[in-house]
N, C-alpha and C positions, 0 to 999 in steps of 0.2 A: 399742667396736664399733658399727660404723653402720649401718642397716638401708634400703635401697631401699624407697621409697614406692611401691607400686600403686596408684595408683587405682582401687575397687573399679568395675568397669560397673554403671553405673545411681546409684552411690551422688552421694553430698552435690558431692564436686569435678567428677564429671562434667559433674553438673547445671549447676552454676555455670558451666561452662565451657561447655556446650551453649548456657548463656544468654547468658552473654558473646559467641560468638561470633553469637547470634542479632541480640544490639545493635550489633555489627559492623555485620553486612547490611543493617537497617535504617538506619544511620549513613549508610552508602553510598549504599544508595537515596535517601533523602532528599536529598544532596550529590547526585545526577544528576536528581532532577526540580526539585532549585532551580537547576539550569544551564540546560535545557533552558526553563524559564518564563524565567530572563533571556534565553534566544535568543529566545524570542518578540516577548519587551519592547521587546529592540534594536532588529528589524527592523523592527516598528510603529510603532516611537514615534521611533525615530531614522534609520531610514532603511537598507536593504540595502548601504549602502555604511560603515554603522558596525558593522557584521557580521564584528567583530571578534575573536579571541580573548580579547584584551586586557579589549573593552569587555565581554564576556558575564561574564568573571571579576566583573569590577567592578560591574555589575550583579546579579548574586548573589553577590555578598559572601563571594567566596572567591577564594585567590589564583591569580595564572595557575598556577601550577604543579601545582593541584587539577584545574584543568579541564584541562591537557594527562595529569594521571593518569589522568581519566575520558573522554576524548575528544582524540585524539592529531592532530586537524587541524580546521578549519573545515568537510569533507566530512563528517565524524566525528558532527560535534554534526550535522548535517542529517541523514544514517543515525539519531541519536537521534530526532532531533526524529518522523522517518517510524515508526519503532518505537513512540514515543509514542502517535501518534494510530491506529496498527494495534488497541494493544490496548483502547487507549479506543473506536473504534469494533466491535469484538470482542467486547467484552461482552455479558455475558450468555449467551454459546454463540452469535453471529453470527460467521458465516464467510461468503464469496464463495461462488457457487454454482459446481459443477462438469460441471452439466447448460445449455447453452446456453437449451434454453428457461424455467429458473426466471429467466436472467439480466433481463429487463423486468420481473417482479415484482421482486426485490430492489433494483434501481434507487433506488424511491424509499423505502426502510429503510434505504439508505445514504445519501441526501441530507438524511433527518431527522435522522439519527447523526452528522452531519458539523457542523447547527446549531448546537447548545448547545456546539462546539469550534472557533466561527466564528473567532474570537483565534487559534490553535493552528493552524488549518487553512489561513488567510488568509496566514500569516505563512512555511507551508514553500512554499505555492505560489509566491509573491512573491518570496522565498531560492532555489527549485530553479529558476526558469525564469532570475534573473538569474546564476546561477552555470554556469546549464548542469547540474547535478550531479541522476545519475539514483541514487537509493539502489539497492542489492542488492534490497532487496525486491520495487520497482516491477519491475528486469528480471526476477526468477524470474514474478511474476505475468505480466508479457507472454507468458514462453515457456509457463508454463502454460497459458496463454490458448490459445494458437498450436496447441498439442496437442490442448488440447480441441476447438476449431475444425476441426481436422483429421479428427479420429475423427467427428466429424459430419457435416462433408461432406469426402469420401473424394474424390471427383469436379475439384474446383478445384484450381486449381495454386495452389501459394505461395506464388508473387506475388499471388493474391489474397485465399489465408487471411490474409497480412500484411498486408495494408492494412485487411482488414474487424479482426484483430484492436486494429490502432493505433485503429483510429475506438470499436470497443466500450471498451476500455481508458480511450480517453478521455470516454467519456460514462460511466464508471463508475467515474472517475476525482473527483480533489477539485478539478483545472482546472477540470471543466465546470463542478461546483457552484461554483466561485469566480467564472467569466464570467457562472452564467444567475442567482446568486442575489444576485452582489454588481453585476457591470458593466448586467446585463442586469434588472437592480430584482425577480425572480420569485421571490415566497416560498421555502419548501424546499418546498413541498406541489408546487406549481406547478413549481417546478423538478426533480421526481421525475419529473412528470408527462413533462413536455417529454423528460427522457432516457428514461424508460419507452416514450416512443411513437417515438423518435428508433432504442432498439435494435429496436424491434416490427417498424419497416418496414427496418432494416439484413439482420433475421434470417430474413422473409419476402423479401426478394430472394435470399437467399443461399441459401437453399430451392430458390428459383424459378433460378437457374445451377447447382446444384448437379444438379437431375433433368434439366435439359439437357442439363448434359456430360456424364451417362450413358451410358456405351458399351451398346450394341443388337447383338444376332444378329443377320444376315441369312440367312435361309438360301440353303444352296451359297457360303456365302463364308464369308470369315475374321472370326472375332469384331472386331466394329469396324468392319468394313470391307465398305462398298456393293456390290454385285453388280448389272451392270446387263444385263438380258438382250436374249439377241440377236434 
């Protein structure tokens, strides 16, 4: 007569199995951030046009068919690569601000945080603008953007919440610090600065259209609207 095994909860086989599949996840992890440093490699060192599937397998010494299990296109490994450097510059409990005016303060806490991942950072800007390829996160942060800007100034149309959000976006973006710290020779101190004072006077004009396009009473007229007397 044969007896069905339970595994008791909590007991001996659990355990091992909880652990096992702990060394899974870790297995895995490790197989996508040794993909992700070959993406780096590639584009650095061999050029955005050997930005291959092929060659990133080969470069972290695993086969293509590990990197199409862990990243199902060339767009794929870029959505990584932007994930990557989210949570590296994240740490610690940094997040984007959601208040328009902390945005020139954090500026340059994010062009420090961007330094020490100059390899990492250098390499998806280089790969996103030759590919064209916008990850999911850069667009949820625009529209987020776009909201927050809105709820601030109520008054503008837009048309020109969207252009002031594409300009803030991009000074608090890894573009700018790749133009003012790599093309444009400015430290990361100096290049916080530069975007600190770049959104300081985007955020004081937007101020300054925003209580313009205020709509005003007049009285004996229609809210909005001039009354001119006879």
């Amino acid at each position: 007569m044969c007896r069905q095994f339970t595994p008791v909860p909590g007991g001996p086989m659990s355990e091992r199995r909880a652990y096992s599949s702990e060394i899974r996840e870790r297995a895995k992890a490790d197989t996508r951030d040794a993909i992700i440093r070959a993406v780096i490699t590639v584009i650095l060192r061999e050029g955005v046009h050997a930005f291959t599937m092929q060659n990133v397998a080969a470069r972290a010494g695993v086969s293509l068919r590990t990197v199409y299990r862990h990243f199902a296109s060339r767009e794929l490994l870029l959505e990584g690569l932007s994930d990557h450097l989210e949570k590296a510059a994240s740490a610690g409990g940094f997040s984007p601000p959601t208040d328009v005016k902390e945005m020139p303060e954090v500026a340059p806490e994010l062009y420090r945080r961007f330094d020490p991942m100059r390899d990492a950072v250098s390499a998806y800007v280089v790969a996103s603008i030759a590919t064209g390829y916008r990850p999911k996160s850069h667009v949820e942060r625009l529209r987020d953007l776009s909201q927050t800007l809105a709820a601030a100034y109520p008054n503008l149309t837009a048309e020109k919440l969207r252009e002031a959000s594409a300009v803030i976006g991009v000074l608090m973006g890894s573009r700018m610090w790749y133009v003012l710290t790599g093309e444009m020779g400015l430290g990361p101190e100096q290049g916080g600065r530069a975007a600190e004072w770049g959104l300081r006077t985007l955020l004081d004009d937007l101020e300054r259209r925003n209580a313009a396009a205020k709509p005003t009473k007049n009285t004996g007229g229609a809210y909005g609207t001039p009354v001119c007397d006879a």
